[in-house]
C-alpha positions as CSV (number, residue, x, y, z in Angstrom):
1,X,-41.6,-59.9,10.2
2,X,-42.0,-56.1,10.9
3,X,-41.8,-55.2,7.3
4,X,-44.2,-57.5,6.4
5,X,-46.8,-56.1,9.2
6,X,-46.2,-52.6,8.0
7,X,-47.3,-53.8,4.4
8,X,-50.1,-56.2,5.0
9,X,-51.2,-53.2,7.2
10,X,-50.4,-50.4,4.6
11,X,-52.5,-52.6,1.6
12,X,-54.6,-54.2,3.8
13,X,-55.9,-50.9,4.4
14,X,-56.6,-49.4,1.1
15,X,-58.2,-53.2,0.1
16,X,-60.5,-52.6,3.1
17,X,-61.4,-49.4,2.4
18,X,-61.4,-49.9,-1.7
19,X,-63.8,-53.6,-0.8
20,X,-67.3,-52.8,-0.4
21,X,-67.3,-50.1,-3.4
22,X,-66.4,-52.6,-5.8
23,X,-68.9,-55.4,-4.5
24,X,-71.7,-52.2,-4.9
25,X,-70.8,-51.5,-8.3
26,X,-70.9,-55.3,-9.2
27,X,-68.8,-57.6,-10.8
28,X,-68.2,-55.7,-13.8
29,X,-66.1,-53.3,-11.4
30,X,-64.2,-55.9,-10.0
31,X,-63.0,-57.2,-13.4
32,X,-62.1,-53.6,-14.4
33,X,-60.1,-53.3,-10.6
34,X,-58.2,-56.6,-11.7
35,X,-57.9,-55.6,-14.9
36,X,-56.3,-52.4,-14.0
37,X,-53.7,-54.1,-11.0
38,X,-52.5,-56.4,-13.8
39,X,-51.9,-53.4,-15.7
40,X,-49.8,-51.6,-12.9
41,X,-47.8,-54.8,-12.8
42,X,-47.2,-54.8,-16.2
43,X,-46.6,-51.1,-16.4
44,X,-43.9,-51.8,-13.7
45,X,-42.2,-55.0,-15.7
46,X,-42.1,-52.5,-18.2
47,X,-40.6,-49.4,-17.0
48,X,-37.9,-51.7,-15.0
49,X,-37.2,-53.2,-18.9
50,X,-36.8,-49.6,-20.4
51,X,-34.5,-48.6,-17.5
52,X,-32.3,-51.4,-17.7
53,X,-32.1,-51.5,-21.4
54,X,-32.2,-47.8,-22.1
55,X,-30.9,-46.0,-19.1
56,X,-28.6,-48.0,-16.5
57,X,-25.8,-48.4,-18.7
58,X,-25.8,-44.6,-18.7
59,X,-27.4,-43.7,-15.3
60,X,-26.7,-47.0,-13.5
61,X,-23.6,-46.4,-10.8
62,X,-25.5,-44.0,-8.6
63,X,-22.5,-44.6,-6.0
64,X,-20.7,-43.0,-7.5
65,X,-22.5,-39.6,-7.9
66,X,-22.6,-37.2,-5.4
67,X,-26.1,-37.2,-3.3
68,X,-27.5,-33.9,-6.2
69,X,-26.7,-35.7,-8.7
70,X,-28.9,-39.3,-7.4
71,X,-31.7,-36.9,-6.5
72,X,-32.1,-35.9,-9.9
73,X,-31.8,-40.0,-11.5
74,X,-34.4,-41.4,-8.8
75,X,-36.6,-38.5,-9.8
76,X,-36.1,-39.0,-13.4
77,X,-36.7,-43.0,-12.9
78,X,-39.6,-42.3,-10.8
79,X,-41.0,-40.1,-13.4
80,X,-40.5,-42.5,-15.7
81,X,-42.6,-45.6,-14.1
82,X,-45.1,-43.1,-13.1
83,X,-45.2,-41.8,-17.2
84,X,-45.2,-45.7,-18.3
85,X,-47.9,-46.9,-15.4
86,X,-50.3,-44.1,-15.9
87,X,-50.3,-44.7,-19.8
88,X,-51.1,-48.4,-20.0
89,X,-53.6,-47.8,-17.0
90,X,-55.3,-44.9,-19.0
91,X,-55.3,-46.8,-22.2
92,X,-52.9,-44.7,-24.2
């Protein structure tokens, strides 16, 4: 229940805030806000696809790697989804 508070609180937040600029700008910007969510969430589906396809039979037993070595995965995985989220989001 207290990771559930910290999340309805951390998005809840950022809805709040991003709220009354879409309803100025109209319903065309609310389509385009949805439109680009779904995006994310497809950008996510995908990157998770191309890791475990591509790169966790490679890069997958991170328990076994000494704490250096995970560093450098997790920042390559997170550079990954960030690379695959930003391109469908920017139309590319």
């Amino acid at each position: 229940m207290k990771e559930l508070k910290k999340y309805i609180l951390r998005f809840g937040i950022v809805f709040l805030i991003a709220l009354p600029f879409i309803i100025m700008a109209g319903i065309e910007a609310l389509r385009l806000f949805l439109y680009k969510i779904a995006m994310c969430g497809t950008g996510i589906a995908l990157a998770e696809l191309i890791w475990a396809i591509y790169f966790k039979p490679v890069y997958g037993k991170t328990e076994e790697m000494s704490i250096n070595e995970r560093k450098d995965i997790f920042l390559f995985r997170g550079i990954l989804y960030a690379a695959i989220i930003l391109a469908l989001t920017l139309g590319l």
